[in-house]
C-alpha positions as CSV (number, residue, x, y, z in Angstrom):
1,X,41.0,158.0,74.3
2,X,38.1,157.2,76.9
3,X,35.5,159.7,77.2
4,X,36.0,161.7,80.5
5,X,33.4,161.6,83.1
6,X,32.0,163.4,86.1
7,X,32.7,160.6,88.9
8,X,32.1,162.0,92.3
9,X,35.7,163.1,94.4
10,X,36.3,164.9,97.2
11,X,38.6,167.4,98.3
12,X,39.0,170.0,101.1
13,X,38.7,172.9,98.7
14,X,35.3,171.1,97.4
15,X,34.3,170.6,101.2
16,X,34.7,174.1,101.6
17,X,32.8,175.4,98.7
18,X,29.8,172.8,99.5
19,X,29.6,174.8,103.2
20,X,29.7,178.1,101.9
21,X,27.1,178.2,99.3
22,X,25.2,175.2,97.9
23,X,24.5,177.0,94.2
24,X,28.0,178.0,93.8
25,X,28.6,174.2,94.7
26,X,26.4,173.0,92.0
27,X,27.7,175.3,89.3
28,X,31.4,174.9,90.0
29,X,31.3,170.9,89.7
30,X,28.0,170.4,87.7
31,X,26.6,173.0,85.7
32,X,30.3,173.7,84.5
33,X,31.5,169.9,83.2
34,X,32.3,170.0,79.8
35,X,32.5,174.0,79.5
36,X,36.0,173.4,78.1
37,X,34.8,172.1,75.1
38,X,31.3,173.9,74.7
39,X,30.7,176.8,72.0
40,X,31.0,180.2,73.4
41,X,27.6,181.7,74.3
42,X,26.2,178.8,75.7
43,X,25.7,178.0,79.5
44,X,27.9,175.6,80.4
45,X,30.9,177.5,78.4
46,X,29.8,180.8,80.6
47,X,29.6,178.7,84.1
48,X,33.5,177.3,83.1
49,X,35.0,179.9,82.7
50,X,33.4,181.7,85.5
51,X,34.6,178.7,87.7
52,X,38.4,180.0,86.0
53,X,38.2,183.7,88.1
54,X,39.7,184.5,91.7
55,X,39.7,187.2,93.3
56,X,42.5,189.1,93.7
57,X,43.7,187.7,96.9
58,X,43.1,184.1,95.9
59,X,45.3,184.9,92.3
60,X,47.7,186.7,95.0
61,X,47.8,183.5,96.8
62,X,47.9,181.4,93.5
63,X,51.0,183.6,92.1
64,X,53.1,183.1,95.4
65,X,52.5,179.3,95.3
66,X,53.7,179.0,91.5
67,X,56.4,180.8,92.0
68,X,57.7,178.5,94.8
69,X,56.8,175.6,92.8
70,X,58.9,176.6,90.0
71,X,61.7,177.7,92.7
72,X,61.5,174.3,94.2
73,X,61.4,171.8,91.4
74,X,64.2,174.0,89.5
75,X,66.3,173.4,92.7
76,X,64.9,169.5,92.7
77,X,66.6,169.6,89.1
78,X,69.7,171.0,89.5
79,X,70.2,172.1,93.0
80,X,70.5,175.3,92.9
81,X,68.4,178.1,94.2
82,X,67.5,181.3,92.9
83,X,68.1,184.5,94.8
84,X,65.0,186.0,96.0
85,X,65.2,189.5,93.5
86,X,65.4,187.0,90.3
87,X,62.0,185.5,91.9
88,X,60.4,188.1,92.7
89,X,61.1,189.9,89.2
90,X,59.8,186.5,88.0
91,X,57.0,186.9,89.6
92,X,56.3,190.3,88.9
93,X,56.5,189.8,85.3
94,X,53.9,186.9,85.5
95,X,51.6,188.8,87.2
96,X,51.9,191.9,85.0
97,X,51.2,189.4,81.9
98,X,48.1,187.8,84.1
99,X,46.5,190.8,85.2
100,X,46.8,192.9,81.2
101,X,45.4,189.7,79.7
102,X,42.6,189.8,82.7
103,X,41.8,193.3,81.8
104,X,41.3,192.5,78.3
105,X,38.9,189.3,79.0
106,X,41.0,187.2,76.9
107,X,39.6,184.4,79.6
108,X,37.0,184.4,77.9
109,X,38.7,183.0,74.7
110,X,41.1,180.5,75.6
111,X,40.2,176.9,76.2
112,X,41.9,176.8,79.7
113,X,41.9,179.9,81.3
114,X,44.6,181.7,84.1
115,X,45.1,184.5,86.3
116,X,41.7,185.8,85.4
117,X,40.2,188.2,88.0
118,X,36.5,188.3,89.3
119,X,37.2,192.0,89.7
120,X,37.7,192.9,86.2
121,X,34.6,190.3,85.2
122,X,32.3,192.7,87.2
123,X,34.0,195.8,86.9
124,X,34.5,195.9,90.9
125,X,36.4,199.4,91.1
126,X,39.8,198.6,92.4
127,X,42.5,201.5,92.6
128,X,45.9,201.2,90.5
129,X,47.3,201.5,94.4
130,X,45.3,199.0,95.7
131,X,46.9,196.2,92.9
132,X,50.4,197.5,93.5
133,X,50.2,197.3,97.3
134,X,48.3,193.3,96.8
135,X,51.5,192.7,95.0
136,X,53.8,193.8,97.4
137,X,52.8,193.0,100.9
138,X,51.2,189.9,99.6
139,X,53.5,188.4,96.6
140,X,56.5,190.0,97.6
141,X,56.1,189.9,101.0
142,X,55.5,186.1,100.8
143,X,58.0,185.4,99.1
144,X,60.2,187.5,101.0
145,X,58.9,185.6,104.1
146,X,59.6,182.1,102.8
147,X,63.0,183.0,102.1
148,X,63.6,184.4,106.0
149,X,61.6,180.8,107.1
150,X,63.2,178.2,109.5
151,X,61.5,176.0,107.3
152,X,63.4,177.2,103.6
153,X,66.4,177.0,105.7
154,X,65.5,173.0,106.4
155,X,65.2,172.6,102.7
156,X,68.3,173.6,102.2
157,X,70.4,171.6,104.4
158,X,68.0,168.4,103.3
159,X,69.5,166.3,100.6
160,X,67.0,166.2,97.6
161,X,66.8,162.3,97.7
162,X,64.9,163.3,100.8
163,X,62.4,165.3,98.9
164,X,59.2,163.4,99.0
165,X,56.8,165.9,96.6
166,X,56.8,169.4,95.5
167,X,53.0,170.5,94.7
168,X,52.3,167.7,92.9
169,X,48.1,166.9,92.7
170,X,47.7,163.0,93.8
171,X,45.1,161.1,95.4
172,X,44.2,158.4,97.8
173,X,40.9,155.9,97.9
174,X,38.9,157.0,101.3
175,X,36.0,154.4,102.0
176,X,35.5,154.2,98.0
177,X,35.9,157.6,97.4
178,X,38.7,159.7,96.0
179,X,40.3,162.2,97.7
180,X,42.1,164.6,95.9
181,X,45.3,166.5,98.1
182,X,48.1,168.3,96.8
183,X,50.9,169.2,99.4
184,X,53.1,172.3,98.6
185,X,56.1,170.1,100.6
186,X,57.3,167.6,101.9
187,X,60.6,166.0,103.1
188,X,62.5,163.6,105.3
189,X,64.4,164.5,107.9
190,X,67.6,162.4,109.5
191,X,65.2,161.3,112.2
192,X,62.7,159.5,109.7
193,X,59.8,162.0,110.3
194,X,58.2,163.3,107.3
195,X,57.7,167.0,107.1
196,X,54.3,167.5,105.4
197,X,54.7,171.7,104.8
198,X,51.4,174.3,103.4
199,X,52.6,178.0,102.3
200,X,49.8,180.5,103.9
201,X,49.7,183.9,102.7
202,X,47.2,185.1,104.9
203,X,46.8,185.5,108.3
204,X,46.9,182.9,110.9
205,X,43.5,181.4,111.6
206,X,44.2,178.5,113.6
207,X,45.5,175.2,113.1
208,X,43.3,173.3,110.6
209,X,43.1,169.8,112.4
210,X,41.2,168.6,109.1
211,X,43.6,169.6,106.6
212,X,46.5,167.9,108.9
213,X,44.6,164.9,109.0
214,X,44.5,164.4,105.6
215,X,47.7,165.2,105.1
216,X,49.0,162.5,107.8
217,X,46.0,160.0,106.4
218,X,47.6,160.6,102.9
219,X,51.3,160.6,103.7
220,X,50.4,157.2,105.6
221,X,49.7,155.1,102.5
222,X,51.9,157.3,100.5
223,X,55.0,156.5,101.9
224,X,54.2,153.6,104.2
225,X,54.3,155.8,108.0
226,X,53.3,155.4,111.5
227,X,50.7,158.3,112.0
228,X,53.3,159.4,114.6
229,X,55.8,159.8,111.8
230,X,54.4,162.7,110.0
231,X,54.8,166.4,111.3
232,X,52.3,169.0,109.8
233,X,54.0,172.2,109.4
234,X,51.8,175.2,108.6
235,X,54.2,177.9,107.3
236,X,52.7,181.3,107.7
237,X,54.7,183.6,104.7
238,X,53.2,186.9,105.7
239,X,54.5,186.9,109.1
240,X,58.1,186.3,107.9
241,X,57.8,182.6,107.6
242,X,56.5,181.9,111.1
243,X,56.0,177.8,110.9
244,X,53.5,176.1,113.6
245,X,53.9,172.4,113.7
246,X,51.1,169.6,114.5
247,X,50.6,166.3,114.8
248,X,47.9,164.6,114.7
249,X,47.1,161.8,117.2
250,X,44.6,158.9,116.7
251,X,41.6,161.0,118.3
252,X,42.4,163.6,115.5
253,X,42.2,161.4,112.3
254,X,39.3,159.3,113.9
255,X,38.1,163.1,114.0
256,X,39.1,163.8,110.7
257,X,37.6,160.8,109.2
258,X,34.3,161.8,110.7
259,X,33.9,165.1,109.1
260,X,34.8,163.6,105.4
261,X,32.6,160.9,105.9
262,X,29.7,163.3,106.6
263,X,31.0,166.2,104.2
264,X,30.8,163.3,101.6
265,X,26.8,161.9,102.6
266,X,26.1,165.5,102.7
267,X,27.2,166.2,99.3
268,X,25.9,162.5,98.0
269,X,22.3,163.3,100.1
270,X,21.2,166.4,97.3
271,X,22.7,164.4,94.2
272,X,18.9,163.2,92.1
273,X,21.3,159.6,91.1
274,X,24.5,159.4,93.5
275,X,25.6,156.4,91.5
276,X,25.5,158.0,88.2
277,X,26.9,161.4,90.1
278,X,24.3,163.4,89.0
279,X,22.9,166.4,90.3
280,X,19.6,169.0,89.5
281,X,19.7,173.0,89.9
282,X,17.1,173.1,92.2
283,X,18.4,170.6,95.2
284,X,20.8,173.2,95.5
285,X,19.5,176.4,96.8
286,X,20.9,180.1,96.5
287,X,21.8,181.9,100.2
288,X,19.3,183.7,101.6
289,X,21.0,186.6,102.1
290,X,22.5,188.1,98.4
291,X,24.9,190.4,101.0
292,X,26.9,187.2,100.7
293,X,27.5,187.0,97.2
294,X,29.1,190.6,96.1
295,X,32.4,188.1,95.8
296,X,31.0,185.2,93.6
297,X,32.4,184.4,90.2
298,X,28.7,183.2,90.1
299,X,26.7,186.5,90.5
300,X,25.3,186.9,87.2
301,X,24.0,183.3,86.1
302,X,23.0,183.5,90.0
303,X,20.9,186.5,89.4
304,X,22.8,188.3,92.1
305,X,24.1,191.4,90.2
């Protein structure tokens, strides 16, 4: 087997950590590599499986998307759907298993850890209410919403030979670089146009041009499109599965282009060997203002307590 190495990728999710804080960056992608397979106690084992927690509305968010990834490829399989009160007990269950194992730190013992919780980590004080009502206006209310959706209804009047991918992780080459993307859906409809479709559990913040034009940049090699052949369809679960479509034109994926091509420089810019990918502690510096970090998973090797 050939020995795994830390080769420089990009993603949004990695864009996005990069802007928020540049020592959360560092320890997520550098300080962590290899943590899987280090003795416990040491400092890359502690920065893994610190990199493992979410927070409770990310593992919120995290638990819906499983759930319809399981719903989904099930129905790929076989073609049948569950009802909604077999999912959500499902779901439920999972998350009752996730959150007792949290509790106990078990994370903190198993070589690949899930569903553990920044808030038990720290001993954040969060009310026996406050969990029950993340569950239910947040994972039941999701999925409730994505059952109500226009766009569920689409999937189920589409033949599954035109199901194109169902949250599968794949990758594309951008200007040498790899770019990671994982789509929650995506289909064809009798038209041609693909249907590229991202479950949101939280409010609606305005369309992401970005994330649609990697999406559309993606689907363009992927299945051999026109730009003009791919519809972005942000599906808002929350809000009872309130879908807002986009497109995006040539100005938008030159646009798009332009910010990964400068999120990448900036991130190859603090590396001490870009080449070799590697990086030093202290090129990436902590934020100013320790207000900002109450949320980290990175607090205590940050010094941020």
């Amino acid at each position: 087997m050939a020995e795994l190495t830390n080769d420089f990728t990009w993603s949004k999710s990695r864009h996005e950590k990069f802007a928020e804080c540049r020592r959360a960056y560092y320890y997520a992608y550098y300080g962590s590599w290899g943590g899987w397979g280090a003795p416990a106690g040491s400092e890359v084992r502690e920065l893994y499986v610190l990199k493992q927690l979410s927070s409770r509305w990310q593992w919120a968010g995290s638990l819906v998307h499983d759930s319809l990834k399981q719903l989904l490829r099930r129905a790929q399989a076989t073609g049948q759907f569950a009802p909604l009160e077999e999912v959500v007990a499902r779901t439920r269950q999972r998350a009752r298993a996730q959150w007792s194992a949290s509790r106990e730190k078990s994370y903190w013992r198993d070589r690949k850890p899930v569903g553990c919780l920044v808030e038990h980590e720290y001993g954040d004080p969060v009310t026996g209410e406050e969990w029950k009502r993340i569950f239910e206006e947040v994972v039941a209310g999701s999925l409730e919403g994505f059952y109500r959706s226009p766009a569920f209804a689409r999937i189920r009047e589409t033949p599954r030979t035109d199901w194109l991918t169902v949250d599968e992780l794949d990758s594309f080459a951008f200007e040498g670089t790899k770019i990671w993307v994982a789509i929650d859906f995506a289909y064809r409809d009798r038209d041609g146009l693909v249907h590229v479709l991202d479950w949101k559990t939280g409010k609606e913040r305005g369309v992401d041009q970005t994330q649609v034009g990697i999406y559309t940049i993606y689907a363009q090699g992927k299945w051999s499109l026109a730009p003009e052949q791919v519809v972005g369809g942000l599906v808002y679960l929350g809000a009872g599965g309130d879908e807002v479509a986009v497109r995006a034109d040539p100005e938008a994926l030159r646009g798009c282009e332009a910010k990964m091509r400068e999120s990448i420089a900036g991130m190859k810019a603090l590396l001490e060997d870009p080449a070799a990918n590697r990086a030093s502690l202290r090129q990436f510096p902590q934020l100013e203002d320790p207000a900002s970090c109450r949320r980290c998973p990175f607090r205590r090797p940050c010094g941020r307590l």
